[in-house]
N, C-alpha and C positions, 0 to 999 in steps of 0.2 A: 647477274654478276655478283651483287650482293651474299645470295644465297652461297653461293661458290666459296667466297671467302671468308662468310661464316662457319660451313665446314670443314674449311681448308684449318681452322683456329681450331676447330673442334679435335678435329686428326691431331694437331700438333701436339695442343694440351694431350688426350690421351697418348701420344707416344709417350713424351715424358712423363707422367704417372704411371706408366708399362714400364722408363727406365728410370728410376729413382737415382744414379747417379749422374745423370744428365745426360747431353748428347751434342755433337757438334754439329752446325750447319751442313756440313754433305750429310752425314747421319741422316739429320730432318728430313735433307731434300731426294737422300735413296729411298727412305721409309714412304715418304707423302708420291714422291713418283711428281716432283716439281723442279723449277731448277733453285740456283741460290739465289738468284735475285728475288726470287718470288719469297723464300723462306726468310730471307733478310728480311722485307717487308713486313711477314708478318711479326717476325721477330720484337720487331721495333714498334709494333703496334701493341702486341701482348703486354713488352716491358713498361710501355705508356702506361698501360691497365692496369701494373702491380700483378700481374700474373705469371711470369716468369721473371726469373733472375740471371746474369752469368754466373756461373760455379766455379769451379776449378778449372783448371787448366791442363791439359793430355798433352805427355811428350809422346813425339811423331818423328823424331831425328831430323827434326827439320824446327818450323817453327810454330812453338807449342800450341794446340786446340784446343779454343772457349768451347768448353761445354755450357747446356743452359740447363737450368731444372727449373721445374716448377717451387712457385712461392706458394706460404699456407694461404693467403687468396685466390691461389688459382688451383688446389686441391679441393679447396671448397666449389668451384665452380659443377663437379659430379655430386651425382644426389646420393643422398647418405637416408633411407628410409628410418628415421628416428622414432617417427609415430609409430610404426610398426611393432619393433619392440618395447615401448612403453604401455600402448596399446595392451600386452600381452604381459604386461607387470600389471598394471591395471585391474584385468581379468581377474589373473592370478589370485590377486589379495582381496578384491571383490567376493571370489569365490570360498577363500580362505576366512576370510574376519567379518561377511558382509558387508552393508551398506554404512552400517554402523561405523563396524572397525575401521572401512576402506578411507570413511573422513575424517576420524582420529588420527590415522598415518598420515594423511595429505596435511593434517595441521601441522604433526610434529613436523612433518619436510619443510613446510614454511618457516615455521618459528626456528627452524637449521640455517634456511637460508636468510631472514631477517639477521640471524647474529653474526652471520658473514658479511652483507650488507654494511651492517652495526660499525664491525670492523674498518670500513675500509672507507666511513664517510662519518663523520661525528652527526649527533643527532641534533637536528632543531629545537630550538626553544619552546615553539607554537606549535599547533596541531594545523596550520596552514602550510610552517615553514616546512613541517615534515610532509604534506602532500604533495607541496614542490619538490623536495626533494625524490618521494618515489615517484611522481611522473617522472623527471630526470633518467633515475635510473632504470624504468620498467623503457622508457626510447631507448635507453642503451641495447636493453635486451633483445630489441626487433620488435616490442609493443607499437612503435609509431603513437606514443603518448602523448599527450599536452593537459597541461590543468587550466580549466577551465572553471564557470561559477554556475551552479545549482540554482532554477527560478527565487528558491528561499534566500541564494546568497549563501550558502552552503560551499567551503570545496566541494572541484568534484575533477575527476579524472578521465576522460575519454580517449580510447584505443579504438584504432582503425585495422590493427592485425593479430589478432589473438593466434601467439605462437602457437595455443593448443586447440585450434581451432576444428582440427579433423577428429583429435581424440574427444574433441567438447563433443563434435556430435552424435560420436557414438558413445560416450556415458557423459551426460552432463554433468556429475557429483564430480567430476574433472576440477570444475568452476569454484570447489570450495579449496580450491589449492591458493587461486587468487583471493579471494574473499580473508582466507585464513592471515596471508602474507601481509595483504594494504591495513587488516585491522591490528595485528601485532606491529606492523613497522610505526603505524601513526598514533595507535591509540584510541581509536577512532570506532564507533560503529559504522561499518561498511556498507551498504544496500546495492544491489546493481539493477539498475532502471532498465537497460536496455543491453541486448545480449546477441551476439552475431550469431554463435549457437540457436538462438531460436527466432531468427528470422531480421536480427534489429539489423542497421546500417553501421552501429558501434556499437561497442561493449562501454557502456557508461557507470561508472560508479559515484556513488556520493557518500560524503562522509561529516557524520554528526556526533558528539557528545556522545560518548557511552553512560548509560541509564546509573 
């Protein structure tokens, strides 16, 4: 029964991403082949989840029809192959600049995004308060980050989900995008102790005085 109404969610969502101006409850329940009470239900369980909204409203010379659409949380819920094409930039410029070139580009992208970053959260005093701070923001990204302390007493930064973790393991030079990013944003020489790419349990970084 489970299974059922997890499909039954699955069908619904993709209708409404088939109808981007949304759709009313008969709609749902001609398309899914259910009746309305069953699509009520799900209705109201989707909208719990942030994944549909009500929309507008359909005149029907009677009295007017909720449509629903999906929300951008629930557009997210289809897979969107990212690596894929990055993957294939990657390549590209690998092949174009080599190995050389390829991590000079991954610096400048970082040091792009550091001054975005820059922008939108004033910088720390310390080179701790700025580790705190890019764990902060690297959990916002989907790193699932926390700062943690280095045997020396060292910051140091531990990620349990390295966003580029498909592309890390088909070219690891991936890796100096991060390296590039946490030593411009903090100041910091970067080392990474342990790496999910080559087998670690986390992507562990630590950061020390630059020489």
């Amino acid at each position: 029964m489970a299974e059922v109404f997890r499909e039954r969610r699955r069908q619904l969502l993709r209708h409404l991403l088939r109808n981007k101006r949304g759709a009313t409850v008969d709609e749902l329940g001609h398309g899914l082949g259910v009746t309305r009470t069953a699509i009520r239900q799900h209705l109201s369980s989707l909208m719990r989840d942030g994944l549909i909204a009500p929309g507008e409203t359909r005149a029907s010379g009677g009295r007017p029809k909720q449509l629903f659409v999906l929300t951008d949380k629930g557009r997210e819920v289809f897979p969107r192959h990212y690596s894929w094409f990055a993957q294939l930039l990657v390549e590209a410029m690998a092949q174009e600049h080599g190995a050389t070139g390829l991590r000079t580009r991954l610096g400048r992208i970082a040091a792009a995004v550091v001054a975005q970053l820059r922008y939108r959260t004033p910088e720390a005093s310390t080179r701790r308060g700025k580790v705190a701070q890019l764990s902060s923001l690297m959990d916002e990204l989907g790193y699932d980050a926390r700062m943690t302390k280095d045997v020396g007493g060292a910051p140091a930064i531990e990620a349990d989900n390295c966003v580029f973790h498909e592309l890390a393991m088909k070219n690891p030079v991936i890796c100096h995008f991060d390296l590039a990013l946490m030593s411009s944003y903090t100041g910091s020489k970067v080392e990474l102790h342990e790496c999910m790419a080559k087998g670690g349990h986390v992507c562990r970084f630590r950061f020390t005085p630059r020489n």
